[in-house]
C-alpha positions in Angstrom: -4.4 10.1 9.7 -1.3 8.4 10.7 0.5 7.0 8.0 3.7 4.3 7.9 6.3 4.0 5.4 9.1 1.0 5.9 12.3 2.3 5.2 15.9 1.3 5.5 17.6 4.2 7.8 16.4 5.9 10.6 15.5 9.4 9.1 12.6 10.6 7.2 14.8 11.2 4.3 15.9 7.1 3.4 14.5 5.3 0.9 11.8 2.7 1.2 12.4 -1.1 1.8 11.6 -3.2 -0.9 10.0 -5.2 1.6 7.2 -4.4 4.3 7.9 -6.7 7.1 11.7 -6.6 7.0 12.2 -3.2 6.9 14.7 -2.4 9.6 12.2 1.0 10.3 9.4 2.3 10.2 8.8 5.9 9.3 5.5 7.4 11.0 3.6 10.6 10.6 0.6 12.0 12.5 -0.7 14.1 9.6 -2.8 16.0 12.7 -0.3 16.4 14.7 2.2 17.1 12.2 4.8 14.9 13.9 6.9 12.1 12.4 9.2 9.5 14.2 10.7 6.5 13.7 9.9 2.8 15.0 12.5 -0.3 14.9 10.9 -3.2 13.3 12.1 -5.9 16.1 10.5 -8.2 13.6 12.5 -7.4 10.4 15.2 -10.8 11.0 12.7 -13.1 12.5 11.8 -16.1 10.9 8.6 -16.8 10.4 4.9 -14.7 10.8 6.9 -11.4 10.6 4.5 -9.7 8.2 1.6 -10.3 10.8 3.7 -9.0 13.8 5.0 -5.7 11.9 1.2 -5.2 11.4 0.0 -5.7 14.8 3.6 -3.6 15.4 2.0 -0.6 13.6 -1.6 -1.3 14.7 -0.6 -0.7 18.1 0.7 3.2 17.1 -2.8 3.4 15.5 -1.4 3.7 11.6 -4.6 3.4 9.0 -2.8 3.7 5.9 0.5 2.1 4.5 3.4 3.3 1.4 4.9 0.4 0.4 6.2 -1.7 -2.6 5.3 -5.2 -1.7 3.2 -6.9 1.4 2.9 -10.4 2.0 -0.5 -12.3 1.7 -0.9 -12.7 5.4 0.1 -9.3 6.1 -2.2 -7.7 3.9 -4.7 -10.1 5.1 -4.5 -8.6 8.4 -3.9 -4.9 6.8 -7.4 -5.7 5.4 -9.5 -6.6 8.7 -7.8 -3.8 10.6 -9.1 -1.5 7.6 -5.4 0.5 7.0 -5.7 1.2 3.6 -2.5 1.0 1.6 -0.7 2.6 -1.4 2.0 2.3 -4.1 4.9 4.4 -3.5 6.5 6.9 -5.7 10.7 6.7 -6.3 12.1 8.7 -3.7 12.2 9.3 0.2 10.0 8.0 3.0 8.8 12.4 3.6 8.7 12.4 0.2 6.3 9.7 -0.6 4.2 10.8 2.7 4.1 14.6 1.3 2.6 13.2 -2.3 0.3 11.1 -0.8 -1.5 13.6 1.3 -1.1 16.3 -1.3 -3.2 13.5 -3.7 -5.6 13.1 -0.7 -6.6 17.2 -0.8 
């Protein structure tokens, strides 16, 4: 599973954005793998569509599930037909939220 958090620094340890498309970063981890790395969100000062572009942004690294506080209707729209489930966060870091929700998964 390869899961994406939006986050505000680029380190596993920052805090989620409040917002899904402009988040400055993405945090990504290949939970087969065991790998995590960042992505930029090119998207996160554009002006208009940029929930649909940060999806297609993480559709293209193969994410199927989402962490995040608050996706747009046309975003989640697209999440939807490109079956990546999503989930609330808990309060703390982007690793943080990742570890609980595939401890919650087991």
């Amino acid at each position: 599973m390869i899961i994406a958090v939006p986050i505000e620094k680029s380190t596993r340890k920052s805090f989620l954005s409040q917002s899904f498309a402009r988040a400055s970063y993405f945090g990504v981890y290949d939970s087969e793998n065991e790998t995590f790395h960042v992505l930029d969100n090119p998207y996160a000062k554009g002006q208009s569509g940029v929930g649909v572009k940060a999806v297609e942004l993480l559709r293209n690294h193969d994410v199927n599930h989402v962490i995040a506080y608050r996706i747009g209707t046309k975003a989640k729209q697209v999440i939807d037909a490109a079956n990546i489930t999503v989930s609330n966060p808990i309060d703390g870091s982007c690793i943080e939220n990742i570890e609980t929700f595939l401890e919650d998964k087991q």
